[in-house]
mmCIF file of the N, C-alpha and C atoms, coordinates in Angstrom:
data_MODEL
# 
_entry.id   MODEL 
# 
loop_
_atom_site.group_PDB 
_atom_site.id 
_atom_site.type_symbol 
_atom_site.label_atom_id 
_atom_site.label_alt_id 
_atom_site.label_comp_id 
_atom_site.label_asym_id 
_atom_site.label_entity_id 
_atom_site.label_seq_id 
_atom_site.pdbx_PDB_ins_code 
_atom_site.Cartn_x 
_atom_site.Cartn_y 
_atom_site.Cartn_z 
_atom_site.occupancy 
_atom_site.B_iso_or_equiv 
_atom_site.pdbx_formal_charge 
_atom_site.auth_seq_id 
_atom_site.auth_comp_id 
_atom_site.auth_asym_id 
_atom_site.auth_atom_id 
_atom_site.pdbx_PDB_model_num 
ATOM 1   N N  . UNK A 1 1  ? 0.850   -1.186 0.000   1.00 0.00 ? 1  UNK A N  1 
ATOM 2   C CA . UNK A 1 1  ? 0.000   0.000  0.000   1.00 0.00 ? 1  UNK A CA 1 
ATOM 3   C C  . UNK A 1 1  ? 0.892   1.244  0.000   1.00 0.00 ? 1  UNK A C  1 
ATOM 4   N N  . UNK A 1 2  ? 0.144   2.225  -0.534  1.00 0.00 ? 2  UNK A N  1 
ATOM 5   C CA . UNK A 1 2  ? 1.104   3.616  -0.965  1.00 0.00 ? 2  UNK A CA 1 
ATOM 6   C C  . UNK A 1 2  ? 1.282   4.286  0.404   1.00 0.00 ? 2  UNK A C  1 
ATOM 7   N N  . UNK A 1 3  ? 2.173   4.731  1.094   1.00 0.00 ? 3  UNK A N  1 
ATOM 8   C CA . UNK A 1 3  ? 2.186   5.434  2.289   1.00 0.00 ? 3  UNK A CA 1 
ATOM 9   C C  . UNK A 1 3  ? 1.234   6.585  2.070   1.00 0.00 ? 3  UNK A C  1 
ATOM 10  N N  . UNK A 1 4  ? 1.198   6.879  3.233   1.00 0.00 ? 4  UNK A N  1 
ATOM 11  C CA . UNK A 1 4  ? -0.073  8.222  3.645   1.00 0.00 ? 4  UNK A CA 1 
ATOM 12  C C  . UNK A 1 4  ? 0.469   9.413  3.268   1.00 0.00 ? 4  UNK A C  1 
ATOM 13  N N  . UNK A 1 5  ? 1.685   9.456  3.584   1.00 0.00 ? 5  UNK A N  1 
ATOM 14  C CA . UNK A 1 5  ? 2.384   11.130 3.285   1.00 0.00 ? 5  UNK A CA 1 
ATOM 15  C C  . UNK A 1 5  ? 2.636   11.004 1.583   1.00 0.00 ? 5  UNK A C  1 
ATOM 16  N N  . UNK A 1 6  ? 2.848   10.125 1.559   1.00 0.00 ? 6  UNK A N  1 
ATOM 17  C CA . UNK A 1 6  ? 3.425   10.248 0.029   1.00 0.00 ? 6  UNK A CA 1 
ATOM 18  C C  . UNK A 1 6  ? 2.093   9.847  -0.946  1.00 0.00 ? 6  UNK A C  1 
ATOM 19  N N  . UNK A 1 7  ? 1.108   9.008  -0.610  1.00 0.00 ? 7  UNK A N  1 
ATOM 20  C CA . UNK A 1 7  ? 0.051   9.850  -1.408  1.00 0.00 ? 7  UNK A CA 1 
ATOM 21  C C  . UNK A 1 7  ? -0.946  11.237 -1.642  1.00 0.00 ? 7  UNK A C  1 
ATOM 22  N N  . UNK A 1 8  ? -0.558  11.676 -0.093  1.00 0.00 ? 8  UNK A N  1 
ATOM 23  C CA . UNK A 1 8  ? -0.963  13.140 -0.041  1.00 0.00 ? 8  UNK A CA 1 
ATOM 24  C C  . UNK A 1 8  ? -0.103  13.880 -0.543  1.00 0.00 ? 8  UNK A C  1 
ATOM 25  N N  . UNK A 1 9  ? 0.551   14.406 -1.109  1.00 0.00 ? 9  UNK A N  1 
ATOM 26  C CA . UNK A 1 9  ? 1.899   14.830 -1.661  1.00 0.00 ? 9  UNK A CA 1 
ATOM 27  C C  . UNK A 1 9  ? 1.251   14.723 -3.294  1.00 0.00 ? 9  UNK A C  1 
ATOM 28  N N  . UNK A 1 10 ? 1.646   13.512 -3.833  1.00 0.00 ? 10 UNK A N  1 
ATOM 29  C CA . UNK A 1 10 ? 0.933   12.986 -5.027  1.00 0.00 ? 10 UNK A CA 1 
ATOM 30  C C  . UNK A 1 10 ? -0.464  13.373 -5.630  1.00 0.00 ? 10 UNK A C  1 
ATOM 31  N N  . UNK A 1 11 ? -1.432  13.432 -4.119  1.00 0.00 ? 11 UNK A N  1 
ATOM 32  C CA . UNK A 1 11 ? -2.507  14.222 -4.580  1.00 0.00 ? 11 UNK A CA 1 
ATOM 33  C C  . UNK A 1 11 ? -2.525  15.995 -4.796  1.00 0.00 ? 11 UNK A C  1 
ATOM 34  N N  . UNK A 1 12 ? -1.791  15.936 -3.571  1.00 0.00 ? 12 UNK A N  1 
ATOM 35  C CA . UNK A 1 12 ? -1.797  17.473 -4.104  1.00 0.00 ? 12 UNK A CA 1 
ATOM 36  C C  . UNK A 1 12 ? -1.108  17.921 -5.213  1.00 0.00 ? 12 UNK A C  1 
ATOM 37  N N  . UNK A 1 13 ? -0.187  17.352 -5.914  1.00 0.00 ? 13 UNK A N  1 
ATOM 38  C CA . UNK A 1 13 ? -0.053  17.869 -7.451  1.00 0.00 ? 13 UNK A CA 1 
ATOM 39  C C  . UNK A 1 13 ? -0.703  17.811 -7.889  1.00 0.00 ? 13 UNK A C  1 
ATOM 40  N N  . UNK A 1 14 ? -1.175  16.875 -8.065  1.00 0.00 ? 14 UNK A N  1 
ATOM 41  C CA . UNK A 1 14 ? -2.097  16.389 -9.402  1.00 0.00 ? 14 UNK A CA 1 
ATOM 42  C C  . UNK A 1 14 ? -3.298  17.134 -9.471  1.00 0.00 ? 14 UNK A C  1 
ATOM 43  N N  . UNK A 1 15 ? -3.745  17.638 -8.044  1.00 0.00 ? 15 UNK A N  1 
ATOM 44  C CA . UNK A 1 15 ? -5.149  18.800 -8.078  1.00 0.00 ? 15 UNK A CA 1 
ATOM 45  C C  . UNK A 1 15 ? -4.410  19.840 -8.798  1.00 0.00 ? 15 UNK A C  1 
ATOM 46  N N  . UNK A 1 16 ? -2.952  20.683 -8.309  1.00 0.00 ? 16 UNK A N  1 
ATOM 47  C CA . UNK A 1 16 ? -2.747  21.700 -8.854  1.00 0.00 ? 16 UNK A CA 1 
ATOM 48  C C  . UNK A 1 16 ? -2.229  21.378 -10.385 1.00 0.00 ? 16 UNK A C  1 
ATOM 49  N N  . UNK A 1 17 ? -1.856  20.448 -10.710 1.00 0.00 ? 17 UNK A N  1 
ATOM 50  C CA . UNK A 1 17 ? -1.520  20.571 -12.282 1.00 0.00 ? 17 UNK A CA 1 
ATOM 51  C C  . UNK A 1 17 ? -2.898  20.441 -13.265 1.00 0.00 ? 17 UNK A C  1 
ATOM 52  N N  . UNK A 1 18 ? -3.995  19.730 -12.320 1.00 0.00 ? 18 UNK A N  1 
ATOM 53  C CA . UNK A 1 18 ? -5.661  19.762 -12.945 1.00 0.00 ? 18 UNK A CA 1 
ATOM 54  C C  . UNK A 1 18 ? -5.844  21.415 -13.086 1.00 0.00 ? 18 UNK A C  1 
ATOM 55  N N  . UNK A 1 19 ? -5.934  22.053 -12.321 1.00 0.00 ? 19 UNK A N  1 
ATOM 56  C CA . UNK A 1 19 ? -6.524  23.271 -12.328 1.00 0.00 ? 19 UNK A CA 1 
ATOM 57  C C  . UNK A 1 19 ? -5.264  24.170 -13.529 1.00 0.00 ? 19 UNK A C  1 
ATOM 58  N N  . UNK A 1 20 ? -4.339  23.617 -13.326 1.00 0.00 ? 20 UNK A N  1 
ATOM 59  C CA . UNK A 1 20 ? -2.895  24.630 -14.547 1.00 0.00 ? 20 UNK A CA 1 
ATOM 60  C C  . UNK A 1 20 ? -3.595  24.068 -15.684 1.00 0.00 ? 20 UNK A C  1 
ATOM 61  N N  . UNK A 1 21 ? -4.289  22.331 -15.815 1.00 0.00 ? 21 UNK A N  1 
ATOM 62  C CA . UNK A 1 21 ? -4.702  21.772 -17.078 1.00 0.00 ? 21 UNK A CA 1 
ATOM 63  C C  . UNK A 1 21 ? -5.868  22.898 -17.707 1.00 0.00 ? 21 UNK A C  1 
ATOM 64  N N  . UNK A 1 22 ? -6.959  23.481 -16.723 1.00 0.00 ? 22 UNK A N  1 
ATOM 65  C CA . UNK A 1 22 ? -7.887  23.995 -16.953 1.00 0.00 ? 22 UNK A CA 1 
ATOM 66  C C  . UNK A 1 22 ? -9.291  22.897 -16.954 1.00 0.00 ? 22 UNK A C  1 
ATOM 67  N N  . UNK A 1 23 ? -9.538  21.909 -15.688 1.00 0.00 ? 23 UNK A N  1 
ATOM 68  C CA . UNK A 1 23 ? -10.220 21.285 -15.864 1.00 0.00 ? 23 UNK A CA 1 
ATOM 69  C C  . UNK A 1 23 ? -11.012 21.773 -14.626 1.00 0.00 ? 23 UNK A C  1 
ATOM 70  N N  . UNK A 1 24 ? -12.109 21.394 -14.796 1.00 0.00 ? 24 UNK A N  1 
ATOM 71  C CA . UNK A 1 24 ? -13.520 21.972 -14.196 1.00 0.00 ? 24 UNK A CA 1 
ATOM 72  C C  . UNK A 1 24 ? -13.982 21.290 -12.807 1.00 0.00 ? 24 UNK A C  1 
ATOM 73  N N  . UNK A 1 25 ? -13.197 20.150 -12.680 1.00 0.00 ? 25 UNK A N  1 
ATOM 74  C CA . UNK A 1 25 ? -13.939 19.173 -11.460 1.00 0.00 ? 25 UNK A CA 1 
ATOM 75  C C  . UNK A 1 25 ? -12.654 18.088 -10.910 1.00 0.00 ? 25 UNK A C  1 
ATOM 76  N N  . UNK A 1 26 ? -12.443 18.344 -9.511  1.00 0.00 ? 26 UNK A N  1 
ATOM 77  C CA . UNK A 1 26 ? -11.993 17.396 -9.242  1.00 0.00 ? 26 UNK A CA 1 
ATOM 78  C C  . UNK A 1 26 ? -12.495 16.268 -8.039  1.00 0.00 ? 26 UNK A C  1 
ATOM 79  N N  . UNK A 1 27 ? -12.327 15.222 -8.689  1.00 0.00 ? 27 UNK A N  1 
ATOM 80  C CA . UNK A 1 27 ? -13.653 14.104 -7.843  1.00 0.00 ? 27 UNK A CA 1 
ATOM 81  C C  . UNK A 1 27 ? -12.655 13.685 -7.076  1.00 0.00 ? 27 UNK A C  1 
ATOM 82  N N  . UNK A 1 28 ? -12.804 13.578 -5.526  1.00 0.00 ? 28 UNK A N  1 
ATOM 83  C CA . UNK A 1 28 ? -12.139 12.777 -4.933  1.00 0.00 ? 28 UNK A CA 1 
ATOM 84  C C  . UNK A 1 28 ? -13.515 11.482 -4.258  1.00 0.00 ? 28 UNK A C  1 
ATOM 85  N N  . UNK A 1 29 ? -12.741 10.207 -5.655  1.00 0.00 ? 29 UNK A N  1 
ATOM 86  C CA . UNK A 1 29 ? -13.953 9.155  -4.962  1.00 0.00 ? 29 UNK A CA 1 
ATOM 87  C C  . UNK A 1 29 ? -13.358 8.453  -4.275  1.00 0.00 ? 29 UNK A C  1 
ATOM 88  N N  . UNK A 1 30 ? -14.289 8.014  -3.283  1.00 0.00 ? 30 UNK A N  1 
ATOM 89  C CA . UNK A 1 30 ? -13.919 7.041  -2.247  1.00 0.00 ? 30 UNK A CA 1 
ATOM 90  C C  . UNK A 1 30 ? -14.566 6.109  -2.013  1.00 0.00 ? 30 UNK A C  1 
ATOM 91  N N  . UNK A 1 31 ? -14.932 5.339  -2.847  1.00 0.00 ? 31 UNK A N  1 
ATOM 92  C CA . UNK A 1 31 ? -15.495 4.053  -2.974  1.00 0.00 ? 31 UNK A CA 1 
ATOM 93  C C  . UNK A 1 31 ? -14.917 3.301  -3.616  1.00 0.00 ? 31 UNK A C  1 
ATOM 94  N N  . UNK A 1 32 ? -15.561 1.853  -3.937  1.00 0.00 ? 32 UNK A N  1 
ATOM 95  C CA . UNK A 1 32 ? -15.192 1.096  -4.632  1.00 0.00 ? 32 UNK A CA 1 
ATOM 96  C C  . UNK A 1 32 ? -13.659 0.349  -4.943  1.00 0.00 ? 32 UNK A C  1 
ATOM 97  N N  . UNK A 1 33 ? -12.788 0.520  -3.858  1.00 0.00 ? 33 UNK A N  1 
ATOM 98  C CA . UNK A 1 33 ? -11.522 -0.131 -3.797  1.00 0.00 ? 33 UNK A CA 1 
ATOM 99  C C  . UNK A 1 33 ? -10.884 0.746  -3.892  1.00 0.00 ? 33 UNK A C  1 
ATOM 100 N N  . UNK A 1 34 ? -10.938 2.038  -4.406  1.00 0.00 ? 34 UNK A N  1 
ATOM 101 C CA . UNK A 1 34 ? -9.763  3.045  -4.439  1.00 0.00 ? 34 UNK A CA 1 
ATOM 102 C C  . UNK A 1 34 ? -8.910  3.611  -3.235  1.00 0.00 ? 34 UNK A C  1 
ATOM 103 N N  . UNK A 1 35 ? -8.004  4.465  -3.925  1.00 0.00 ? 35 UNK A N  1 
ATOM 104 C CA . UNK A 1 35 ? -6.867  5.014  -2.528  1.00 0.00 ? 35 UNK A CA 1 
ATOM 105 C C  . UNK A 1 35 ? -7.944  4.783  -1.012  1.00 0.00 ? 35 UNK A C  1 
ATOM 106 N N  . UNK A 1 36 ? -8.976  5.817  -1.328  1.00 0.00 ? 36 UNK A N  1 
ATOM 107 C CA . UNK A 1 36 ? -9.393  5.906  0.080   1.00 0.00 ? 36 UNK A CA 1 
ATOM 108 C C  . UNK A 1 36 ? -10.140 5.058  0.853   1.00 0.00 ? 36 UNK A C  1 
ATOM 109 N N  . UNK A 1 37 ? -10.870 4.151  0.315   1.00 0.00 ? 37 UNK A N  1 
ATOM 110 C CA . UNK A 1 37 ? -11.742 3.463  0.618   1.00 0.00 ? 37 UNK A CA 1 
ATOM 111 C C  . UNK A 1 37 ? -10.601 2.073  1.809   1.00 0.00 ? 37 UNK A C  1 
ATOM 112 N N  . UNK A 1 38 ? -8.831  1.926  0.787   1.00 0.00 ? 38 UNK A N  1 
ATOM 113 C CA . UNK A 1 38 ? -8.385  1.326  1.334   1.00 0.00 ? 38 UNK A CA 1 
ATOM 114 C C  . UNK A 1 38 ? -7.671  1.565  2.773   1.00 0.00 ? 38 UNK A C  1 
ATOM 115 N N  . UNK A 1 39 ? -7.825  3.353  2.637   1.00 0.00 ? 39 UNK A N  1 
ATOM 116 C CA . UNK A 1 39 ? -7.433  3.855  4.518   1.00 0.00 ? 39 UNK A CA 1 
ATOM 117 C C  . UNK A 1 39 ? -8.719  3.499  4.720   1.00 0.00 ? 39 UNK A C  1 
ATOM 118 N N  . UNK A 1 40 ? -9.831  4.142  4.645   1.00 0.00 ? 40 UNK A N  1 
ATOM 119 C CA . UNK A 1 40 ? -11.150 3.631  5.249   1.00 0.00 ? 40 UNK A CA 1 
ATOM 120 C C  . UNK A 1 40 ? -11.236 2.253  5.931   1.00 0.00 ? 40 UNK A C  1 
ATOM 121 N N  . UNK A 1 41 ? -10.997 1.204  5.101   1.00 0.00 ? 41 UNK A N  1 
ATOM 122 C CA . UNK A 1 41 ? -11.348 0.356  5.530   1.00 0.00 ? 41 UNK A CA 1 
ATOM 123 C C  . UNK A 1 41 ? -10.926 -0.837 7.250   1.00 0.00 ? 41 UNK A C  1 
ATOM 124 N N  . UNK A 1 42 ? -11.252 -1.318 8.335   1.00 0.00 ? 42 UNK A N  1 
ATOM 125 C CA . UNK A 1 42 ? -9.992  -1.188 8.997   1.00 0.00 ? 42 UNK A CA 1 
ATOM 126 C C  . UNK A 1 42 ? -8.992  -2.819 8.792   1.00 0.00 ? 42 UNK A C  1 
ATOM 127 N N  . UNK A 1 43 ? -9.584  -3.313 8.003   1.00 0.00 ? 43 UNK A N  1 
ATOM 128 C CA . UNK A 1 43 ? -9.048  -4.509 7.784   1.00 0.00 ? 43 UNK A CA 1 
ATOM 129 C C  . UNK A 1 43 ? -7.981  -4.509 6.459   1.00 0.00 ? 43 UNK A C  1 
ATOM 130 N N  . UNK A 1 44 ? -7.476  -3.085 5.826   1.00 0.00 ? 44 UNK A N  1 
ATOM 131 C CA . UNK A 1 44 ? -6.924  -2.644 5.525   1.00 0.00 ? 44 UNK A CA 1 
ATOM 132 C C  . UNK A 1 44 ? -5.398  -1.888 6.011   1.00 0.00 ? 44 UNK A C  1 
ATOM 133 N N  . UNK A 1 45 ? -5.800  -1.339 7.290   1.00 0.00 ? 45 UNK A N  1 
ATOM 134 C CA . UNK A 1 45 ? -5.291  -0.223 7.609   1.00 0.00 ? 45 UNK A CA 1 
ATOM 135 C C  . UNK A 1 45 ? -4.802  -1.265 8.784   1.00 0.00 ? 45 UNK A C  1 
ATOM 136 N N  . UNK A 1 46 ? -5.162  -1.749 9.843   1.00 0.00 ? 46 UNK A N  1 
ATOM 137 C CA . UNK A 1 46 ? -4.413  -2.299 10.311  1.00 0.00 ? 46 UNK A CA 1 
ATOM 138 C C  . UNK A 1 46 ? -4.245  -2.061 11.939  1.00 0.00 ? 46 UNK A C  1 
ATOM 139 N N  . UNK A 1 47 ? -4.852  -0.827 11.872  1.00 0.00 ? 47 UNK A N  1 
ATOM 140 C CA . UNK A 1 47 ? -4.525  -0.098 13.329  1.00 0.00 ? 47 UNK A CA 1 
ATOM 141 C C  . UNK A 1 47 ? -3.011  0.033  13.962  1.00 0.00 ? 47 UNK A C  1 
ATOM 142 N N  . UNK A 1 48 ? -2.003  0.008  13.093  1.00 0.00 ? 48 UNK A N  1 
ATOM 143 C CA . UNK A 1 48 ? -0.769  0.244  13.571  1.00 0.00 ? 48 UNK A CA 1 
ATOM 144 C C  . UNK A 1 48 ? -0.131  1.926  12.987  1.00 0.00 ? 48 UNK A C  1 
ATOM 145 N N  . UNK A 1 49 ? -0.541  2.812  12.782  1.00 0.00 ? 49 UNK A N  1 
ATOM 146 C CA . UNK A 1 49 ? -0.474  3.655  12.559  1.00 0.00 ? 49 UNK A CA 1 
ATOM 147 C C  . UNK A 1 49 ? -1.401  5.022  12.908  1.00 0.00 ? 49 UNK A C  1 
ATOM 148 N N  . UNK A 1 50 ? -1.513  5.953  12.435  1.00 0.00 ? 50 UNK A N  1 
ATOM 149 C CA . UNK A 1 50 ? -2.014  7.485  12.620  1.00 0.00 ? 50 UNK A CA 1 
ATOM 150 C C  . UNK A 1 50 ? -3.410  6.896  11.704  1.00 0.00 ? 50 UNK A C  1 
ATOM 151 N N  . UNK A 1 51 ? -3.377  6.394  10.812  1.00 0.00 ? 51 UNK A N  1 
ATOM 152 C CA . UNK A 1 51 ? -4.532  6.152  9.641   1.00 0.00 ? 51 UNK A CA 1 
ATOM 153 C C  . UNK A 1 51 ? -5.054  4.772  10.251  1.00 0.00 ? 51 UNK A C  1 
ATOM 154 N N  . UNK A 1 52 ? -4.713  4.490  11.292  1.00 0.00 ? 52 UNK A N  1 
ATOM 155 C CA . UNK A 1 52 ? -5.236  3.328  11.488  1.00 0.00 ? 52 UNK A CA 1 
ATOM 156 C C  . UNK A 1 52 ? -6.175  3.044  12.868  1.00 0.00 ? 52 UNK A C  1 
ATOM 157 N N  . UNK A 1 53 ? -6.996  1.894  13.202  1.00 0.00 ? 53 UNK A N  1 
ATOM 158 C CA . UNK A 1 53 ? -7.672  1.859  14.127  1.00 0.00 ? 53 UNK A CA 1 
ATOM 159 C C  . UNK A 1 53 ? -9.393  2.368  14.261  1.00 0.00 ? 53 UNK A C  1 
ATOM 160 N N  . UNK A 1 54 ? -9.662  3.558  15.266  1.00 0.00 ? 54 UNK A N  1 
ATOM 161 C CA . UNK A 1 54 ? -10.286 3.782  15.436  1.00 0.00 ? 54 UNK A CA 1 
ATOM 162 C C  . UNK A 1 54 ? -11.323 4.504  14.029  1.00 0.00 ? 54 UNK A C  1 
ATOM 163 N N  . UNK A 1 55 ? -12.161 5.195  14.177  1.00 0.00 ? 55 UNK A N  1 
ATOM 164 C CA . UNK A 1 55 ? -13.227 5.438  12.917  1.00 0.00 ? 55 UNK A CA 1 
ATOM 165 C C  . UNK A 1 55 ? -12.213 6.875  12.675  1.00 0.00 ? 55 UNK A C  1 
ATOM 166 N N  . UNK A 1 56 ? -12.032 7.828  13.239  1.00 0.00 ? 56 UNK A N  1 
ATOM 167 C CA . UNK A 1 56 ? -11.653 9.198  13.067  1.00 0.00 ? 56 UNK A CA 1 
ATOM 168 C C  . UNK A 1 56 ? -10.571 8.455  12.774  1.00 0.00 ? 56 UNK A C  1 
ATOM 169 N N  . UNK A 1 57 ? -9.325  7.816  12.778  1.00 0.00 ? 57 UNK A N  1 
ATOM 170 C CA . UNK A 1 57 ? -8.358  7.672  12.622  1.00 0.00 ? 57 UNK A CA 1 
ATOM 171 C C  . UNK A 1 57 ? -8.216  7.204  10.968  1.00 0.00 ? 57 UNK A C  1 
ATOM 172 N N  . UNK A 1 58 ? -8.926  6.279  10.731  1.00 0.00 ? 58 UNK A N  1 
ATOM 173 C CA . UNK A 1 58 ? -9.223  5.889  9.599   1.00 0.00 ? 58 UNK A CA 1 
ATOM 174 C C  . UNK A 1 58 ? -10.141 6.859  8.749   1.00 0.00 ? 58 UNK A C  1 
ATOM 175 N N  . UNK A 1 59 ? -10.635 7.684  8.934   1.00 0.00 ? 59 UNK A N  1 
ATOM 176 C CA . UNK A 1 59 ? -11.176 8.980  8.074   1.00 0.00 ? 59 UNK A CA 1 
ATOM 177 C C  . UNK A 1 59 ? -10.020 10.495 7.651   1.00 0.00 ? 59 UNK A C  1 
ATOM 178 N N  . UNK A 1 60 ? -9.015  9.954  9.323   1.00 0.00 ? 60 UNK A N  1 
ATOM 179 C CA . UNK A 1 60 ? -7.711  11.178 8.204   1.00 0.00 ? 60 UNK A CA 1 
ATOM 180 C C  . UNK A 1 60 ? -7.166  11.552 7.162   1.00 0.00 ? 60 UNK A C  1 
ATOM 181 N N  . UNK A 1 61 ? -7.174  10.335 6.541   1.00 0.00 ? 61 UNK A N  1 
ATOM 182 C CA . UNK A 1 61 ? -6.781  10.603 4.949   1.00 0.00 ? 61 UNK A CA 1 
ATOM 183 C C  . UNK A 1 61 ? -7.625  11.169 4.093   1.00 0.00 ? 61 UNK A C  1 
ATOM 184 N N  . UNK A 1 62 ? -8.901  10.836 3.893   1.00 0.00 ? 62 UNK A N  1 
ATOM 185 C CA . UNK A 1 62 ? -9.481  11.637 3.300   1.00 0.00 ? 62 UNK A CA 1 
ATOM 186 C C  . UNK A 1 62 ? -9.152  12.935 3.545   1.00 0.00 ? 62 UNK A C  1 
ATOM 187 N N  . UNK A 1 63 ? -9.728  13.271 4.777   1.00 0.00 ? 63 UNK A N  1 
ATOM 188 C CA . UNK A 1 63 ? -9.878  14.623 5.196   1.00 0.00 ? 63 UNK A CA 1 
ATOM 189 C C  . UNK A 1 63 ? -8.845  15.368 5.318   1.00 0.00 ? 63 UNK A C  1 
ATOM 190 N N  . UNK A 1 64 ? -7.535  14.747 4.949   1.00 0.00 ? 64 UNK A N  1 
ATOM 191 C CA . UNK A 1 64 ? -6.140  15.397 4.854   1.00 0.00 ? 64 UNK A CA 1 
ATOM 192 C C  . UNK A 1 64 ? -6.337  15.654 3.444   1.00 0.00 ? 64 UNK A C  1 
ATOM 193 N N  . UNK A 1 65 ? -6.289  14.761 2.423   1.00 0.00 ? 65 UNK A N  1 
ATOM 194 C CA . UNK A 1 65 ? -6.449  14.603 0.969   1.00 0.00 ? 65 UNK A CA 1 
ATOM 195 C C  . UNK A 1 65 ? -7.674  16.268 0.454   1.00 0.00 ? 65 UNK A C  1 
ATOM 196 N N  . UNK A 1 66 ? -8.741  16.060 1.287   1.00 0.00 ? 66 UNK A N  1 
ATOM 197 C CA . UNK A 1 66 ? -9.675  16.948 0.598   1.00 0.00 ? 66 UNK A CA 1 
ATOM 198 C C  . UNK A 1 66 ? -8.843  18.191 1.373   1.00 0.00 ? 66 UNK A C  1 
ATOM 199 N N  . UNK A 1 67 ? -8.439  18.477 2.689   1.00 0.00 ? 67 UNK A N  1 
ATOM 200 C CA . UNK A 1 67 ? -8.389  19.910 2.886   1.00 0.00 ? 67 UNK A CA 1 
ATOM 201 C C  . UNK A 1 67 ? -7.002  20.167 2.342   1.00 0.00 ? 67 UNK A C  1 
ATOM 202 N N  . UNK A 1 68 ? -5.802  19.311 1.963   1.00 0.00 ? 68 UNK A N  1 
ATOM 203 C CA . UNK A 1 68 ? -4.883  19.791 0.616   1.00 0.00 ? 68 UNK A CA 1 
ATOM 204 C C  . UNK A 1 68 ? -5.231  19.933 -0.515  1.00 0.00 ? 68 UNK A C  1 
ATOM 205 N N  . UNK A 1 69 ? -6.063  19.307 -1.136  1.00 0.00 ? 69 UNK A N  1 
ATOM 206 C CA . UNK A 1 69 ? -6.817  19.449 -2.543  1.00 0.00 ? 69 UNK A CA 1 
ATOM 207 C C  . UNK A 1 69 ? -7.406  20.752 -2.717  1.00 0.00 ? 69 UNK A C  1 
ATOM 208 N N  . UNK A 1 70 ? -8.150  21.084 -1.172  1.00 0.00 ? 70 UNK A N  1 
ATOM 209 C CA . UNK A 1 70 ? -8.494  22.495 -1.201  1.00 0.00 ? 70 UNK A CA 1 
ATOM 210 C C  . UNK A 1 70 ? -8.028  23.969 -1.292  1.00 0.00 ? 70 UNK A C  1 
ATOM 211 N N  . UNK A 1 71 ? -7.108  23.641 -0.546  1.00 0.00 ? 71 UNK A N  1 
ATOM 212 C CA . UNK A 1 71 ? -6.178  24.665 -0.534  1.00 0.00 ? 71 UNK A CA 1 
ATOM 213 C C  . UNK A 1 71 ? -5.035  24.957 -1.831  1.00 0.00 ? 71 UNK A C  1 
ATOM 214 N N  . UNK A 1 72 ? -5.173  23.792 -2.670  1.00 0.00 ? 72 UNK A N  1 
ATOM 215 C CA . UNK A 1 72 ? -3.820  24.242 -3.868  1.00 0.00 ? 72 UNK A CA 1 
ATOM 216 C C  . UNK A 1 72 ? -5.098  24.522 -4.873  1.00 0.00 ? 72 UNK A C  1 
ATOM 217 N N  . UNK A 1 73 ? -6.560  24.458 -4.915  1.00 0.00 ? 73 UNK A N  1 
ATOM 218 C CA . UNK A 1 73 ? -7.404  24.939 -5.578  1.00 0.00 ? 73 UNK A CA 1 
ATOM 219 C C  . UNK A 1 73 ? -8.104  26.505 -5.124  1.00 0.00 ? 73 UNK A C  1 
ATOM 220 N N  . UNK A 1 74 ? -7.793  26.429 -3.648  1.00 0.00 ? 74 UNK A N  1 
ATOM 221 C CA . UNK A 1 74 ? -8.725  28.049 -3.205  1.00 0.00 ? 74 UNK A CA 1 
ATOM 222 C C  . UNK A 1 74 ? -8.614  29.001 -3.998  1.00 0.00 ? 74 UNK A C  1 
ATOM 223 N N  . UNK A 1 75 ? -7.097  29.387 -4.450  1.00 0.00 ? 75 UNK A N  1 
ATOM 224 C CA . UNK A 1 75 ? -7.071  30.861 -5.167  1.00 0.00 ? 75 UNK A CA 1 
ATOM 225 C C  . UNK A 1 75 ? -7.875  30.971 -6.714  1.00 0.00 ? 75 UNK A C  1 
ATOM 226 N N  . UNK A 1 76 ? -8.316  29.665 -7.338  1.00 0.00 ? 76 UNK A N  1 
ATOM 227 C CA . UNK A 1 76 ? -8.374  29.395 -8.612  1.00 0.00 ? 76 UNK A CA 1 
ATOM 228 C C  . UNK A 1 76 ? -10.091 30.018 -8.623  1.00 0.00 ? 76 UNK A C  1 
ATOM 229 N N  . UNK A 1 77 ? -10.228 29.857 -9.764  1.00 0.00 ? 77 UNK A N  1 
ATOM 230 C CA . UNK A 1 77 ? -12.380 30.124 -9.577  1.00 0.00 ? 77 UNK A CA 1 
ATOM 231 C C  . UNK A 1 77 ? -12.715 28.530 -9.580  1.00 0.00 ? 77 UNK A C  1 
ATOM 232 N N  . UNK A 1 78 ? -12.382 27.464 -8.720  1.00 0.00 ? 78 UNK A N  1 
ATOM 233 C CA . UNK A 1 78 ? -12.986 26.763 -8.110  1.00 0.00 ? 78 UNK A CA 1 
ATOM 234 C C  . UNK A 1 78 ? -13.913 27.097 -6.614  1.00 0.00 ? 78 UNK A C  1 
ATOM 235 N N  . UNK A 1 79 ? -14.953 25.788 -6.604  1.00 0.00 ? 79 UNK A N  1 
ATOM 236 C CA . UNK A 1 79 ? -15.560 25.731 -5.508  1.00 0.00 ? 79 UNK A CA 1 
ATOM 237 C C  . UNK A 1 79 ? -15.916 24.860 -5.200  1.00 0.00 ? 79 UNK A C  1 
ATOM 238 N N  . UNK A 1 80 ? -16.666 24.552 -3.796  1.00 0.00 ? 80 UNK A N  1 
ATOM 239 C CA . UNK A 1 80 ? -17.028 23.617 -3.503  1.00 0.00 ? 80 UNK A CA 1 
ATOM 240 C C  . UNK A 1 80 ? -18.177 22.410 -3.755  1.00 0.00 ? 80 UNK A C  1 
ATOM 241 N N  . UNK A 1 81 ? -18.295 21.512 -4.138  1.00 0.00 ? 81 UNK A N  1 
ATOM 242 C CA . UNK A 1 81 ? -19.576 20.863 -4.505  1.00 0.00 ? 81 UNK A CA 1 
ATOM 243 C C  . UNK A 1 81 ? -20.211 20.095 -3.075  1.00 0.00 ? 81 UNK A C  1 
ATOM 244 N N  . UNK A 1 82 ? -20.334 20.665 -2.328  1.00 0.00 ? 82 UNK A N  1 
ATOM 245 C CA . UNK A 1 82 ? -20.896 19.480 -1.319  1.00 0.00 ? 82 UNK A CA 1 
ATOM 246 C C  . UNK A 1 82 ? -22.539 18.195 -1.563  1.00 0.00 ? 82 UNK A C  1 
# 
């Protein structure tokens, strides 16, 4: 599995080189087997780490992922889709 820092890192380029691309939407999904679903999950994760264990512990990544995603998009005319 991809470490935590170093896919947050990874994500946050890739939001800011989306928005240099000029693209309109960036989906962060979390279902279906992807990056996040596999911190999500805890039979994944393992509980030996920061991403691991408890429910909040296992929801950090996302919520690291979306509030860096956010921030290398704030200055742009993006917004939020909740």
């Amino acid at each position: 599995m991809v470490s935590g820092l170093h896919a947050l890192e990874r994500l946050q380029e890739g939001s800011r080189r989306a928005v240099e691309a000029g693209f309109d939407v960036i989906e962060l999904h979390a279902a279906h087997g992807y990056i996040f679903s596999q911190f999500y999950l805890p039979s994944k994760t393992g509980g030996i780490d920061r991403y691991g264990g408890c429910l909040e512990n296992r929801q950090r990544f996302l919520m690291e992922v979306y509030r860096d995603v956010y921030s290398e998009v704030a200055g742009s005319a993006w917004s939020l889709a909740g």
